[in-house]
SERO-4910 file (N, C-alpha, C, O; in steps of 0.05 Angstrom, whole numbers):
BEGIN
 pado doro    nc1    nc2    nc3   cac1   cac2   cac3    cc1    cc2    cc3    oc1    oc2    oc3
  Unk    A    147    969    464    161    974    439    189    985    445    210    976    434
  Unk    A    187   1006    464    214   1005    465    237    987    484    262    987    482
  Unk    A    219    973    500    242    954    517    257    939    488    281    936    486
  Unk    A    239    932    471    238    910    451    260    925    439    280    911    436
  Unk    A    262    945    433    286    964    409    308    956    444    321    935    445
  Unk    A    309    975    468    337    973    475    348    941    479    372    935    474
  Unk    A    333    927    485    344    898    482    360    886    462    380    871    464
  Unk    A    345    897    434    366    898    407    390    904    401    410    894    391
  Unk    A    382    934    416    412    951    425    432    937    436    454    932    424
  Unk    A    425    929    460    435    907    474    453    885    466    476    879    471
  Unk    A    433    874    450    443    853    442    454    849    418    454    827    408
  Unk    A    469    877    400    480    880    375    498    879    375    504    868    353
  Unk    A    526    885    393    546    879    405    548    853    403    564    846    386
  Unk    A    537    836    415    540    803    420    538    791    387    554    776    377
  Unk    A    515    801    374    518    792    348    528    803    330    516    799    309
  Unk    A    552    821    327    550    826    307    580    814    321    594    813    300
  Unk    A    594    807    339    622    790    351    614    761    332    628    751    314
  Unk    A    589    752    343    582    739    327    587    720    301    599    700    293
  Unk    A    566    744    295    566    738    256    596    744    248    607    726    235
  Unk    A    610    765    254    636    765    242    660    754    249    680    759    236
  Unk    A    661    736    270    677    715    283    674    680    289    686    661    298
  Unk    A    656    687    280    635    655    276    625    645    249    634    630    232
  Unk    A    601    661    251    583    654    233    590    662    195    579    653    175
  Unk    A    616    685    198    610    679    171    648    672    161    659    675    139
  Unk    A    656    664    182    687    645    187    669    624    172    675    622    148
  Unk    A    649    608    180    631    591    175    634    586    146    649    575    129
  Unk    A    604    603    149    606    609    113    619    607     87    610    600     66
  Unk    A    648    615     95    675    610     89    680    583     78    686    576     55
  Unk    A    676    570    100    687    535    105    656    524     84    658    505     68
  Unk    A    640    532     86    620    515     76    616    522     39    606    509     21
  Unk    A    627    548     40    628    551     16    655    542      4    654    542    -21
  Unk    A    679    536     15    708    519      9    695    489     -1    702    476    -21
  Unk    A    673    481     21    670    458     15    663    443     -6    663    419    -12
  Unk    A    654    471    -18    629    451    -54    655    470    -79    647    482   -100
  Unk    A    683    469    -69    695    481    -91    710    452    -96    718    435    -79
  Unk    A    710    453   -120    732    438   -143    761    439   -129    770    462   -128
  Unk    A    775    423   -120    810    419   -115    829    412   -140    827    393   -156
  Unk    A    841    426   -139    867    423   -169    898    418   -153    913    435   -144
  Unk    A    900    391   -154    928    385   -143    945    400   -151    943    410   -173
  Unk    A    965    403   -134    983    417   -129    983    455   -119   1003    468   -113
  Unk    A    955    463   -119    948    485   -107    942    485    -83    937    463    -72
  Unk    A    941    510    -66    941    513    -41    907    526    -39    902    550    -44
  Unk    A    888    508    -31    862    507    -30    849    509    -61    858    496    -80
  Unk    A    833    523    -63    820    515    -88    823    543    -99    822    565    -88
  Unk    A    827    535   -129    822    563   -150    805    583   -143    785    574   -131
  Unk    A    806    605   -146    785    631   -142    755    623   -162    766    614   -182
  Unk    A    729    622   -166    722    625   -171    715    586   -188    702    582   -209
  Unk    A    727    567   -172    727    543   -184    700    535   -186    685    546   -169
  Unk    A    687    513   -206    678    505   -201    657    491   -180    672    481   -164
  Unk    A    638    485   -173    617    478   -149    614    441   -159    604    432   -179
  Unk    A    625    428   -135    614    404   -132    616    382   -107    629    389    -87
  Unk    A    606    364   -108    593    347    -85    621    332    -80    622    321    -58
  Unk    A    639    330    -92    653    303    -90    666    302    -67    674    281    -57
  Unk    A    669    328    -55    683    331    -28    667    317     -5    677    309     16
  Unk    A    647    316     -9    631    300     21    621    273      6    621    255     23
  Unk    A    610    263    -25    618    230    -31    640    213    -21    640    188    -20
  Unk    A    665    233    -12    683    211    -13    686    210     15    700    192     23
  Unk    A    676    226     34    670    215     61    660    194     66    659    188     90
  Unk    A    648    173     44    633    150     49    645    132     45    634    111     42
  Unk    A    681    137     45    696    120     35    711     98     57    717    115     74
  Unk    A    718     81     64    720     71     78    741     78    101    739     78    126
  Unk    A    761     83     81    788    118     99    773    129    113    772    119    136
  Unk    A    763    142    111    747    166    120    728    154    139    727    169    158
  Unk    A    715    135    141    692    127    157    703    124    180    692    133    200
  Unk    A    726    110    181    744     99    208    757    120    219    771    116    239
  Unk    A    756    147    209    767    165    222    739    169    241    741    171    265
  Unk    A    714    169    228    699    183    246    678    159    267    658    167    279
  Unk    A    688    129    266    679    114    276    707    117    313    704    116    338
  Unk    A    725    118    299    750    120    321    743    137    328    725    127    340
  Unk    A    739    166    333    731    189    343    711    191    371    714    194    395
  Unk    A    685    187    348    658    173    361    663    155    377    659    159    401
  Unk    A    671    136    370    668    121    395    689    120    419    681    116    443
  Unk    A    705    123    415    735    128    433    715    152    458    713    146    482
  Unk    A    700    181    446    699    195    453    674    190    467    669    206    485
  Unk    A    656    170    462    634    164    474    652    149    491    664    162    508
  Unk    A    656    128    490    673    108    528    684    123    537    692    110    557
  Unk    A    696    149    541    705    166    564    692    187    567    696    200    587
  Unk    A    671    196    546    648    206    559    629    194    583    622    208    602
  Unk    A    620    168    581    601    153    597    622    137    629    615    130    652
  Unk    A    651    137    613    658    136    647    662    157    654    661    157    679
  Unk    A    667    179    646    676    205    667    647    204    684    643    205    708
  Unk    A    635    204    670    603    213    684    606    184    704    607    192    727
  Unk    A    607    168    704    612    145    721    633    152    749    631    150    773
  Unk    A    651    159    733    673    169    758    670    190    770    681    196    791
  Unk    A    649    208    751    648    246    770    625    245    777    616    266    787
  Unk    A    606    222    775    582    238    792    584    222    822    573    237    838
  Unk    A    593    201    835    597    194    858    616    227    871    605    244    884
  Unk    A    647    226    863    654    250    871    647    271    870    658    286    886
  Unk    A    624    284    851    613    308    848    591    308    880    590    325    898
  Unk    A    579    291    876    555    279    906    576    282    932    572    299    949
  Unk    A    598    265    934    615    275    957    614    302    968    603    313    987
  Unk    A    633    310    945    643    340    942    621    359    948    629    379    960
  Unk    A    591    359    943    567    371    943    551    369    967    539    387    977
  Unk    A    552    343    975    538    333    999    553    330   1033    552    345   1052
  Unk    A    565    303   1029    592    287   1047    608    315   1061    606    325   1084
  Unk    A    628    324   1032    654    333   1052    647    365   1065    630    382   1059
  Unk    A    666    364   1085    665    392   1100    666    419   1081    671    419   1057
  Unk    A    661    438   1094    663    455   1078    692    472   1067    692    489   1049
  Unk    A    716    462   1082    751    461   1079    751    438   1055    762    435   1034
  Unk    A    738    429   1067    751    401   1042    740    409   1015    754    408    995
  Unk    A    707    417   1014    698    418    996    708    444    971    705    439    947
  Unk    A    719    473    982    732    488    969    766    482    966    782    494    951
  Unk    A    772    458    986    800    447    975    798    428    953    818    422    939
  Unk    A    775    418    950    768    398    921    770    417    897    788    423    881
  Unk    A    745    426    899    743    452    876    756    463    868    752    471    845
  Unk    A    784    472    886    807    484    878    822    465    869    840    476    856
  Unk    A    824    447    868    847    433    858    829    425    829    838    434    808
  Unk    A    804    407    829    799    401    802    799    422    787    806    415    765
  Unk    A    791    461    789    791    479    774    828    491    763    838    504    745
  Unk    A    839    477    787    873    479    785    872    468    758    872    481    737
  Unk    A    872    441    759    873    420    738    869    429    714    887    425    697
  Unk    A    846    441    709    832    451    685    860    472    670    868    471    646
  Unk    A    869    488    689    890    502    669    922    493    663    940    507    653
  Unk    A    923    459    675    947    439    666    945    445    639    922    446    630
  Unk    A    966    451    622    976    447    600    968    422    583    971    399    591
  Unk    A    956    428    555    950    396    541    978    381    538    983    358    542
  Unk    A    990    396    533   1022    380    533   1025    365    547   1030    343    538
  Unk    A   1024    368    580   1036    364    595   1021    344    604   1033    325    615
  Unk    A    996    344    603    975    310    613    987    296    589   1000    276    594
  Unk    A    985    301    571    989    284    541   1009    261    555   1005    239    565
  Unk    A   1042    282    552   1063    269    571   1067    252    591   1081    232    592
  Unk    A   1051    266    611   1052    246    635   1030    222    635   1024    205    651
  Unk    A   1023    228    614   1002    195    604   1020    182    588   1028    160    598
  Unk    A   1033    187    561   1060    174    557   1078    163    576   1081    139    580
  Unk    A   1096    188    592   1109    164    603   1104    157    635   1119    161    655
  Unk    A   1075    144    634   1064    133    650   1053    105    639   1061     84    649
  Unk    A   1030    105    616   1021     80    604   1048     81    579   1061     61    578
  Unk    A   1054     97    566   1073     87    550   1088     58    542   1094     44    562
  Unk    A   1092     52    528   1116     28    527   1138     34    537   1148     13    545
  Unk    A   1154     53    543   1171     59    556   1170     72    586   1189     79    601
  Unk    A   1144     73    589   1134     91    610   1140     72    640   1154     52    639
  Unk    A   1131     79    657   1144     66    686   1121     41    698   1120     29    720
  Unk    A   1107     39    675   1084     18    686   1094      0    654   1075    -12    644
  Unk    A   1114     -3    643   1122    -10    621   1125    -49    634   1111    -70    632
  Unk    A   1149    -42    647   1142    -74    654   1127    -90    675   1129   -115    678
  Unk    A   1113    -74    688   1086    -90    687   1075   -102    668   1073   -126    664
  Unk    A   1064    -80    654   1053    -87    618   1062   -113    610   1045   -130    603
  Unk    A   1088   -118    611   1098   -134    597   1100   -162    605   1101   -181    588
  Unk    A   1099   -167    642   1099   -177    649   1065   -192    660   1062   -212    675
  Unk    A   1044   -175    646   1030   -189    650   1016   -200    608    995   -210    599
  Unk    A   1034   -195    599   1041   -201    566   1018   -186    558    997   -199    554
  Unk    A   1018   -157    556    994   -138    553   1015   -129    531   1037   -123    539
  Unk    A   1007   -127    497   1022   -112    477   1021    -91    485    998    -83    486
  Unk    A   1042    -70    493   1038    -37    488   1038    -17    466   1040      8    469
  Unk    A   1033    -32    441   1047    -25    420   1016    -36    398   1016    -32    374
  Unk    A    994    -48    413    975    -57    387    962    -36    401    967    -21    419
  Unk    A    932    -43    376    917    -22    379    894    -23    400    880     -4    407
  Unk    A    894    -49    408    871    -45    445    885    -25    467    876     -9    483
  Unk    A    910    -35    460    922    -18    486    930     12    478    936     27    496
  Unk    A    932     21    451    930     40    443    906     63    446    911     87    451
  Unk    A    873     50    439    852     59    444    855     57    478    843     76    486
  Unk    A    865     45    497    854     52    522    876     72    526    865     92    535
  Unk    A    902     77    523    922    100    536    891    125    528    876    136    544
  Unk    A    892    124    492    877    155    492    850    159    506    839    180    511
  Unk    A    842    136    511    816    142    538    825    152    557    816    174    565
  Unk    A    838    144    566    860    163    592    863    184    589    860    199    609
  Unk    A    869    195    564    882    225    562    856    236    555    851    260    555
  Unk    A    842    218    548    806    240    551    802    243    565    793    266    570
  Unk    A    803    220    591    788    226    613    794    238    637    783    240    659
  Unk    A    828    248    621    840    272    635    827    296    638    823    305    660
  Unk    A    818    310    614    796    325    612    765    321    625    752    334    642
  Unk    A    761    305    613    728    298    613    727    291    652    709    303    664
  Unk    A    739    279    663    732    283    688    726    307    705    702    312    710
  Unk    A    738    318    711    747    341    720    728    364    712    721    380    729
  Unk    A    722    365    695    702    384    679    670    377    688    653    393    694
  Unk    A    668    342    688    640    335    686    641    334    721    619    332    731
  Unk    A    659    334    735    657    335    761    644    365    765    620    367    771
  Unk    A    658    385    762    640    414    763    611    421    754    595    436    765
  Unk    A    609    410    737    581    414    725    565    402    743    544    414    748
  Unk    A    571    374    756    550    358    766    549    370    790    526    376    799
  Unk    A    575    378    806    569    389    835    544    409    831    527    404    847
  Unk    A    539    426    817    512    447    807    484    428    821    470    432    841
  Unk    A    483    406    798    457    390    800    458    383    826    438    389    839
  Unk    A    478    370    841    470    353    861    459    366    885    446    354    903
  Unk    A    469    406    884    471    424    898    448    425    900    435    420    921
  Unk    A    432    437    868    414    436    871    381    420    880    357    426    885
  Unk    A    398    396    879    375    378    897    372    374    918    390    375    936
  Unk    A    339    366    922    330    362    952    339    341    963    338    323    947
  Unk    A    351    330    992    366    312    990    350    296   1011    353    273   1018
  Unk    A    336    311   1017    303    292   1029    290    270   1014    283    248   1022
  Unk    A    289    283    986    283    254    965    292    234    970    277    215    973
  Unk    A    325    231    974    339    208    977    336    199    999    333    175   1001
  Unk    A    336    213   1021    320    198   1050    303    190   1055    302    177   1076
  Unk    A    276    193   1039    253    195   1033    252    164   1024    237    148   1036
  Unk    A    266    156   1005    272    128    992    290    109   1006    285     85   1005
  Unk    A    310    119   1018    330    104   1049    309     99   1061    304     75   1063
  Unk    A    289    120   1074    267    107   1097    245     88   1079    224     85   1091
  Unk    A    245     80   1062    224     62   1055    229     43   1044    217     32   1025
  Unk    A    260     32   1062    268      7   1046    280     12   1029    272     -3   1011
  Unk    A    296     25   1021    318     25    986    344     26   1001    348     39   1021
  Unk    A    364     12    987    382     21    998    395     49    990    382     70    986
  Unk    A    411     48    988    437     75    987    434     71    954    421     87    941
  Unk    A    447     50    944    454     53    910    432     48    903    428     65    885
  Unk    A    413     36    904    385     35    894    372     67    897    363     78    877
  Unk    A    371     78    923    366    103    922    377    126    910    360    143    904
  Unk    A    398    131    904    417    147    882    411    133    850    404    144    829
  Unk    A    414    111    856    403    106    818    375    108    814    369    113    791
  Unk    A    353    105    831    326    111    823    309    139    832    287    147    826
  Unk    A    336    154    853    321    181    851    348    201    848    345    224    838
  Unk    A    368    193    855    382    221    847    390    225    827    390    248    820
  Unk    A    400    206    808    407    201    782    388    218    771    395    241    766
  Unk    A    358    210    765    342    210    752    336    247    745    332    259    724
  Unk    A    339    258    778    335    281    785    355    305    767    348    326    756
  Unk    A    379    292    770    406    304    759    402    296    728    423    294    716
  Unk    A    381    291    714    384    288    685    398    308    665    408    304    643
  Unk    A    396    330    678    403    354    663    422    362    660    430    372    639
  Unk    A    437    358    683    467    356    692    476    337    684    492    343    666
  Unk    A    475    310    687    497    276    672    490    295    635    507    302    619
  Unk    A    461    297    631    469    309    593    482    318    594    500    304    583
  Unk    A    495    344    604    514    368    614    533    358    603    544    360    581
  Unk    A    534    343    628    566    334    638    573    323    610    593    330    598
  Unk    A    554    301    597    562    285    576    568    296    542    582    288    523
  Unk    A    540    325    548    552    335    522    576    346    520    585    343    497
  Unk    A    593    359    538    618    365    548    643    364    549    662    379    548
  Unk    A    637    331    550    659    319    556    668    300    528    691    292    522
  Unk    A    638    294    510    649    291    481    649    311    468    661    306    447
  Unk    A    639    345    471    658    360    461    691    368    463    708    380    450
  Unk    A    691    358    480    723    351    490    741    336    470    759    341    455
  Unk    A    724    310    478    739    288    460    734    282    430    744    262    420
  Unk    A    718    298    418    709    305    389    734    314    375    749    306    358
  Unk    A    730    338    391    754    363    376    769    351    391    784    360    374
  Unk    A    783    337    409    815    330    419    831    325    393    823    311    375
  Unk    A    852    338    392    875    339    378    910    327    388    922    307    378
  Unk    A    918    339    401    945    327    418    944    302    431    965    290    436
  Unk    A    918    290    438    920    272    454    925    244    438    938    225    447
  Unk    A    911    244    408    912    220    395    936    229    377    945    211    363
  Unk    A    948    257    376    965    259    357    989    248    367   1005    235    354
  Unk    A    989    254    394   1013    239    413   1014    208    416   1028    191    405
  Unk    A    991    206    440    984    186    454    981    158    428    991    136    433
  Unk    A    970    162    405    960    143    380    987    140    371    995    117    370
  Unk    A   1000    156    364   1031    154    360   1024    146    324   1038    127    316
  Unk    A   1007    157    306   1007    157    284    986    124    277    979    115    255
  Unk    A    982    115    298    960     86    292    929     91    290    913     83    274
  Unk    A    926    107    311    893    121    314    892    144    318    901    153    339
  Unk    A    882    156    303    884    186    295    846    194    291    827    182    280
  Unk    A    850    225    309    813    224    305    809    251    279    828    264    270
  Unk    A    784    255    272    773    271    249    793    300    259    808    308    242
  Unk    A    792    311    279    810    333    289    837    334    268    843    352    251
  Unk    A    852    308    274    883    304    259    877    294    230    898    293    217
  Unk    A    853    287    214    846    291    194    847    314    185    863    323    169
  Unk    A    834    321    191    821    361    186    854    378    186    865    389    167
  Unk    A    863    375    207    889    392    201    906    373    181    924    390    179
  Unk    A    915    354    166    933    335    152    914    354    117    925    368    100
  Unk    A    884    347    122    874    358     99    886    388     93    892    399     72
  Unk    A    887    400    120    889    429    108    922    442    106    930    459     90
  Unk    A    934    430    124    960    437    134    979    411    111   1000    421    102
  Unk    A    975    390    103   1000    375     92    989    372     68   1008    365     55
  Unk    A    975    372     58    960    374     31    943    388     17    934    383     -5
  Unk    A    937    410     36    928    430     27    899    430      2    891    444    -16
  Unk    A    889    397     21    872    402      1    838    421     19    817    410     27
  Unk    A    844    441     21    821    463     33    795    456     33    779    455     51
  Unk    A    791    450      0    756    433      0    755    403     10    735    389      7
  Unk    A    769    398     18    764    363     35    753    359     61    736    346     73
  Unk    A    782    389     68    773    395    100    754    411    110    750    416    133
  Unk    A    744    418     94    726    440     92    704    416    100    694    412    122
  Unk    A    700    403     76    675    387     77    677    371     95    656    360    101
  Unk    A    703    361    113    701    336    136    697    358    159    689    348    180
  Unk    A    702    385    159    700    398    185    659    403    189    650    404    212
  Unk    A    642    405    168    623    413    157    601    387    169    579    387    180
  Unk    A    619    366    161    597    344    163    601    334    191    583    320    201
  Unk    A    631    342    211    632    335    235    616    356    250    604    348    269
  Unk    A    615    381    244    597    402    264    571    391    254    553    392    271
  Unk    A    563    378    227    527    369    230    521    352    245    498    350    255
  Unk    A    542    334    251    537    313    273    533    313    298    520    297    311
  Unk    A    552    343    309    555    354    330    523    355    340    515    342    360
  Unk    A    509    369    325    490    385    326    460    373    332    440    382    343
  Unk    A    469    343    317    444    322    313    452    310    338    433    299    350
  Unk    A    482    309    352    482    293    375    470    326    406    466    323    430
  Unk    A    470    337    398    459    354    419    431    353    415    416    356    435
  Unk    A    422    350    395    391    361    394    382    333    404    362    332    418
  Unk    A    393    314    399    380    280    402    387    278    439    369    270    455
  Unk    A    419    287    450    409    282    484    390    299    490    373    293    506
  Unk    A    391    324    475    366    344    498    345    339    488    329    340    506
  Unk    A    336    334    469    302    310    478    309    293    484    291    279    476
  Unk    A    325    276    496    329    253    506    327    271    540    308    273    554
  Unk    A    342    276    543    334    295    573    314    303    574    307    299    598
  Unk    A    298    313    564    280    331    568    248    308    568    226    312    577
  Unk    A    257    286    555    230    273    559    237    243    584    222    225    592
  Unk    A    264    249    591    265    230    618    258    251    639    243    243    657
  Unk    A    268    281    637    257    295    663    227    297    660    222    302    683
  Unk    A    207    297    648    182    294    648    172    264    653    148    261    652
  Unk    A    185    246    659    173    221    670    187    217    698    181    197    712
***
């Protein structure tokens, strides 16, 4: 009984940072969300009215394509980073020396505190239309200016992030595996990529979720990258949410598009980790 009370103790500090910096910031937003909007005010009347219409009109076709561009933009540079960082994470973990291996680490953890500005930029004027790979572009008659080549720059500028990040996480898993398994499957006939996709992969389930829930929390909330990089063509729920709250001030809109993107959040975590959790049991 009493471990049970100092643990509380313990842990009252952490919640009550909490509840009063989170959870009822929250509250806030969810109760903005079911208020009545009166154009030309700056959020909603004190004491307005309660109604739904703020999350009906999320079903509107505007609105859908904000959160279909988002989603999916942020899912294709989620599933390649994990493509591109778990071979290097296995290097980095396994392969390189142990100089090389704390000269990796340092440089991808370097990376991590690059400025969003500053990747944004050097992805502009790199893929840019004006950027230094511009006439190439042009010369192999690739539009720089529609929206395929628009959606791939901002994959880039995700997977400026999303690599780098899902590379650290995975070095953990790969660390943590026995690496006898994979010899174990080399000596019985498998090759090399057959043996990494049918036992180390499999092993690292917990880590590729990791890496993947991660790296679309990344590119969920990314903000600068499509506000830049999209150049006003593809814009994700992030540059919604601030336009709702910052240029029109309509408070209950954003309220309700910030509300229904964290439920999504939430359904997409709970759906990989039983999705993990019932591939690491087979």
């Amino acid at each position: 009984m009493q471990t049970n009370r100092s643990q509380i103790l313990l842990m009252f500090p952490a919640i009550a940072v909490f509840s009063l910096f989170l959870f009822l910031p929250m509250l806030t937003v969810l109760d903005e969300s079911f208020r009545t909007y009166i154009p030309g005010r700056i959020g909603s009347v004190t004491g307005a009215p309660l109604t739904t219409a703020n999350y009906t009109e999320i079903f509107l076709p505007v609105y859908v394509r904000y959160f279909i561009q988002t989603y999916l933009l942020a899912l294709t540079a989620s599933l390649l980073a994990i493509i591109f960082a778990f071979p290097i994470a296995y290097y980095i973990a396994r392969e390189a020396q142990p100089w090389a291996r704390k000269a990796s680490i340092f440089v991808i953890v370097g990376l991590m505190f690059l400025s969003a500005l500053v990747r944004v930029y050097a992805i502009q004027l790199t893929f840019g239309s004006t950027g230094i790979l511009g006439p190439f572009m042009s010369a192999l008659s690739i539009n720089t200016n529609g929206r395929p080549y628009t959606y791939f720059v901002i994959t880039v500028g995700l997977l400026h992030y999303a690599i780098p990040m899902s590379i650290l996480i995975l070095i953990g898993s790969v660390q943590n595996l026995n690496p006898r398994l994979t010899e174990a499957a080399q000596s019985l006939g498998a090759s090399a990529l057959t043996a990494h996709l049918t036992v180390t992969a499999p092993l690292c389930i917990r880590g590729l979720v990791s890496a993947f829930l991660v790296s679309m929390t990344l590119g969920i909330s990314a903000f600068a990258i499509p506000w830049i990089l999209g150049r006003g063509r593809v814009l994700f729920i992030s540059n919604l949410i601030y336009s709702r709250f910052s240029e029109v001030t309509n408070y209950p809109s954003g309220a309700a598009i910030s509300i229904v993107m964290m439920i999504f959040s939430f359904l997409l975590v709970f759906i990989m980790s039983r999705l993990a959790t019932r591939l690491d049991r087979t």
